[in-house]
Each structure stands twice: as structure tokens, then as C-alpha cells.
C-alpha positions in Angstrom: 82.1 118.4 108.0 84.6 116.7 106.3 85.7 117.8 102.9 85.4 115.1 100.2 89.1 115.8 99.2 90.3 114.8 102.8 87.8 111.9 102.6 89.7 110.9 99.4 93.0 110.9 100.9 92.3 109.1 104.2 90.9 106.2 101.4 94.5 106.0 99.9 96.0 106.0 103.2 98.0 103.0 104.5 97.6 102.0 108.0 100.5 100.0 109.0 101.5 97.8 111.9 105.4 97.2 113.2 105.2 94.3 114.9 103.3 91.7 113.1 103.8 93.3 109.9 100.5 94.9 108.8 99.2 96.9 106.2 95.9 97.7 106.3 94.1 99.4 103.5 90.4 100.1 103.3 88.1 97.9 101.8 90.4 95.1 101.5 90.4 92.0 104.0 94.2 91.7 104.9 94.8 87.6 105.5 97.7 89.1 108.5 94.5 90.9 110.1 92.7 87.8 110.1 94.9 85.3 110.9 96.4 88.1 114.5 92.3 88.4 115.2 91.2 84.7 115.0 94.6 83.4 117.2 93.3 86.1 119.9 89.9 85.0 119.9 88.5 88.1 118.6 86.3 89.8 116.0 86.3 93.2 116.6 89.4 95.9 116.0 89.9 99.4 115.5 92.9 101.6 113.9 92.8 105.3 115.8 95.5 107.9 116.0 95.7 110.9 118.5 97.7 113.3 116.3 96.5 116.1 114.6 93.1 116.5 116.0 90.3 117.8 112.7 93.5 117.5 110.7 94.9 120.5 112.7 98.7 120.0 112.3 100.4 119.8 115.6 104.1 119.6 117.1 105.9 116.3 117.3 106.2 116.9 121.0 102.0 117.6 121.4 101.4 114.7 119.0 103.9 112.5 121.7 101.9 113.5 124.5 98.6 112.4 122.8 99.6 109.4 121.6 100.9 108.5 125.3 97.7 109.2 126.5 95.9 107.6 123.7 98.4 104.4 124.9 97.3 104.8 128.9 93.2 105.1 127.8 93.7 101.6 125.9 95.9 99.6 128.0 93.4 96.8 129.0 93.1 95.8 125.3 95.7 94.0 123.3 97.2 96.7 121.0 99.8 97.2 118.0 101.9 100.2 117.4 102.3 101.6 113.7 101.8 104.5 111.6 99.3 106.3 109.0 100.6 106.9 105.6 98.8 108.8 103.4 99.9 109.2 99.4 100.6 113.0 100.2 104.0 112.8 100.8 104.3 116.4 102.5 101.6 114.8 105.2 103.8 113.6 108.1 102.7 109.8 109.1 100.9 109.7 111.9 101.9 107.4 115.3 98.5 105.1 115.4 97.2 101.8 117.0 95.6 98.5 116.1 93.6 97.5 118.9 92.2 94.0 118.9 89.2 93.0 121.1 87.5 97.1 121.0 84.6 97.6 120.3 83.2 100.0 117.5 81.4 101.9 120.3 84.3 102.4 122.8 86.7 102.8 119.4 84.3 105.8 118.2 84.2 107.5 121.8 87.9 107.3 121.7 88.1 108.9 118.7 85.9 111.7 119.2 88.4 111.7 122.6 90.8 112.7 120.8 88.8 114.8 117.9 89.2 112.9 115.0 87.7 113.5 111.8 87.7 109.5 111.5 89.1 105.9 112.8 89.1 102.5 111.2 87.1 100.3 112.3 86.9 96.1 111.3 85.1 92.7 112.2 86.7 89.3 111.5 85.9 88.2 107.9 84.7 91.9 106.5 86.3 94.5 105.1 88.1 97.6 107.2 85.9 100.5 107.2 86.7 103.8 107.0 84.5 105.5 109.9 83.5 109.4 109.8 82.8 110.9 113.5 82.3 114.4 111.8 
């Protein structure tokens, strides 16, 4: 279970994209989102990481290897590299992914995949959710 103090801060976390410039924030439709979803032809997206599995801190170089792999298990989908930046600013950002066309389903599996306490998931026109797996 997750505490509600982590709950808070994965609310106030920022989960940017490089390249288009995204910031996504939860609860709040972000007009870059919509307008990247609706000239793919698309309506569902999800934001996951690999790092840290249950918020268990782990070297760069393990965190590298998961995110590679987290890169191979979504190659068939459109994707966005960025990062997860929480307002605790002794909590390293985390190397994450937008992908576009996913499904909640196959975004959930994924992040159980890689144990994570939670992913983002979105449709076109609603807010980004903030999704528990634990």
C-alpha cells in the first residue's frame, strides 16, 4: 500500500516531455497533449517510468538498464522521452515515457512490469490521471 505522503508527492510531480515540449501535471488538460494526441489520431496515452521500482531507490546504471528495456517492450507505439520531477528536490528525476496510442490496460501491465507504485494514464479531452497499481 501506498502511503498517502508518497501519494501527495507523486500529485505535485511534473512529468515532462523533451521533444515536443510537455509538461504534464495531474488533473489539468495540457492544450500540447491535446493538440500531439489529435494530429496522431489518438485518444489514449500513458506516462510510465522503469526506475525505482515501489520507490526503492536504485543505481543510475540499474535505472539505465530498465529504462532500455522499458524502451524495447514499447517500441511499436509512438513514444516521447522525458523525466519525473517531483517538488522534493533530494528525489532524483526519473527517465519516463509518454506513449501515445496505449492503452490503459497494456499501460497498467507495464507498470506492474516494472513494479510501480503508479503510472499516468490520459484520454483525449480529460484530465491526466494519476493511477495506483498498489
Amino acid at each position: 500500500m501506498v502511503s498517502n505522503e508518497l501519494k501527495e508527492s507523486y500529485k505535485g510531480t511534473t512529468f515532462k516531455v523533451f521533444q515536443p515540449r510537455i509538461e504534464i501535471r495531474i488533473d489539468e488538460i495540457n492544450a500540447a497533449l491535446e493538440t500531439l494526441l489529435s494530429e496522431s489520431d489518438v485518444d489514449e496515452w500513458s506516462y510510465i517510468t522503469a526506475d525505482n521500482p515501489y520507490s526503492k531507490e536504485l543505481s543510475d546504471e540499474q535505472n539505465n538498464q530498465r529504462f532500455q528495456e522499458l524502451i524495447r517492450m514499447v517500441n511499436k507505439y509512438s513514444f516521447y522521452e522525458g523525466e519525473g520531477v517531483g517538488e522534493d528536490p533530494t528525489w532524483k528525476p526519473e527517465k519516463s515515457i509518454l506513449i501515445i496510442g496505449i492503452t490503459r490496460e497494456k499501460a497498467i501491465s507495464i507498470g506492474n512490469y516494472f513494479e510501480q507504485n503508479a503510472i499516468v494514464v490520459g484520454m483525449k479531452g480529460n484530465p491526466p490521471e494519476l493511477l495506483f497499481l498498489r
